[in-house]
C-alpha angles and dihedrals in degrees: 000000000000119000123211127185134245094255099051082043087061094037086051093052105037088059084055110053121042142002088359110050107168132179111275085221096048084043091056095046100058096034098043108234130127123270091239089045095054083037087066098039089055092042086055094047101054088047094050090044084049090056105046094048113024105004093164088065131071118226126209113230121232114273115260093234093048118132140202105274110243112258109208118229114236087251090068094046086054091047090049092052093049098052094053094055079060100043097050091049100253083118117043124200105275097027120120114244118230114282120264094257086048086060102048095050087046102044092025101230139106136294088242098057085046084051103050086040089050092049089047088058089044097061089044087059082240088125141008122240123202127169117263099008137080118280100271113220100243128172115264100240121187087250092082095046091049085048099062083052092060089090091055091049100047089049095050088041091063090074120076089234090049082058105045084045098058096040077061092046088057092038096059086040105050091046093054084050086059105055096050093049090051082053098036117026117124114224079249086062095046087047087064106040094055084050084054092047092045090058085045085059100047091050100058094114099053122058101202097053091039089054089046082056105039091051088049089051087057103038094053100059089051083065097058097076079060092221112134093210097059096054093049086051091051090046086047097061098037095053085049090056103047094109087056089046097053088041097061094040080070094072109104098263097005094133091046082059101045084041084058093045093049083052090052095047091043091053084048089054097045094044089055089235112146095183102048093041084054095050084048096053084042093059102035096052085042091058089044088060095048099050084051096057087044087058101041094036 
């Protein structure tokens, strides 16, 4: 059995009781000792510290799995304040804030806690920065939220299964948007959809505009349902996908296909048929897969 001396015994316990109070996990890592040992050592403090000051009470050790309480940077505190002027309607969306200099004087702290607060609000969508100008009170959409969670999808999109998951993902999506629009869709909204159809049409011979007309195909019949999450999502996805678009455009008459299976969805549409316009989307992202996987082998 291990031995430790007198001395690592003290360091070990003074980073455990107060005002320390480290996490023994965290303790027998850096000083080298075993969990159960600084377990024990801790056991035998408390109960030395018990004795010498109330030794008629009983005191309850610090749970095992406790951890350091999170101390907030003053940024977070600013941001906090900030939020809640918007929230409770002091700053409308569209109204300057206060300049840099405004909100150090009023909060009394430095340019560089207002700048990291402001920053924090901007990548919630809570305010708009621009350079030059004061931050600008904007409305928090589910397309910055989406946005931050570009990173994760990229990185899960750079293995072949990330791939095949998220072709699955659209595929389940984009059916579900179907069916509501065969069921929903005003004759405003079918208007709009056959203009869009038409573009896609006129653009066969050039991919890049094809691509441009066949996202904004897409993109409109996620908008009928009129929920602004579920058109960020489809964007989202789409905007996630592009390399695989563009990929499978490559196929020798691959945009006369997807031309075709636009055709199919949009009658669908038109005819008011759920079933069939989900069938439609099924078999045209499915060929779309395919012709991907064709192209990349």
């Amino acid at each position: 059995m291990l031995r430790y001396s007198a001395q690592k015994k003290r360091t070990v316990i003074e980073k455990l009781l107060p005002p320390n109070l480290q996490n023994v996990k965290e303790v027998a890592k850096q000083e080298g000792v075993s969990v159960a040992t600084v377990y024990k050592w801790r056991k035998e403090a408390f109960a030395e510290k018990h004795t010498e000051i109330e030794p008629k009470k009983s005191v309850a050790p610090i749970a095992p799995e406790s951890e350091p309480i999170h101390r907030r940077k003053l940024f977070e505190d600013v941001s906090n304040k900030i939020e809640s002027w918007i929230r409770s309607g002091h700053f409308r969306e569209g109204d300057r804030l206060p300049s840099e200099r405004e909100l150090m004087a009023t909060l009394g702290v430095g340019r560089s806690s207002i700048r990291e607060a402001l920053f924090a609000l901007h990548r919630t969508g809570m305010v708009d920065i621009r350079n030059g100008s004061r931050a600008v009170v904007s409305r928090p959409n589910p397309r910055v939220i989406l946005k931050d969670l570009g990173g994760v999808a990229h990185n899960l999109l750079s293995s072949r299964e990330g791939q095949k998951e998220f072709q699955q993902a659209r595929l389940f999506w984009e059916a579900s948007l179907v069916r509501y629009a065969a069921t929903q869709a005003t004759e405003k909204d079918i208007a709009k959809l056959g203009a869009l159809l038409k573009e896609n049409e006129l653009a066969l011979q050039n991919l890049v505009l094809f691509t441009e007309t066949d996202v904004a195909f897409h993109n409109y019949i996620a908008t009928i349902p009129q929920n602004s999450i579920f058109t960020a999502v489809n964007v989202a996805l789409g905007e996630w996908l592009a390399e695989q678009r563009s990929t499978s455009l490559l196929s020798s008459g691959a945009a006369k296909l997807a031309y075709k299976s636009h055709c199919k969805i949009f009658d669908a549409i038109k005819a008011r048929d759920p079933d069939t316009a989900e069938a439609a989307m099924k078999a045209h992202l499915e060929q779309v897969t395919s012709l991907y996987w064709k192209v990349r082998g």
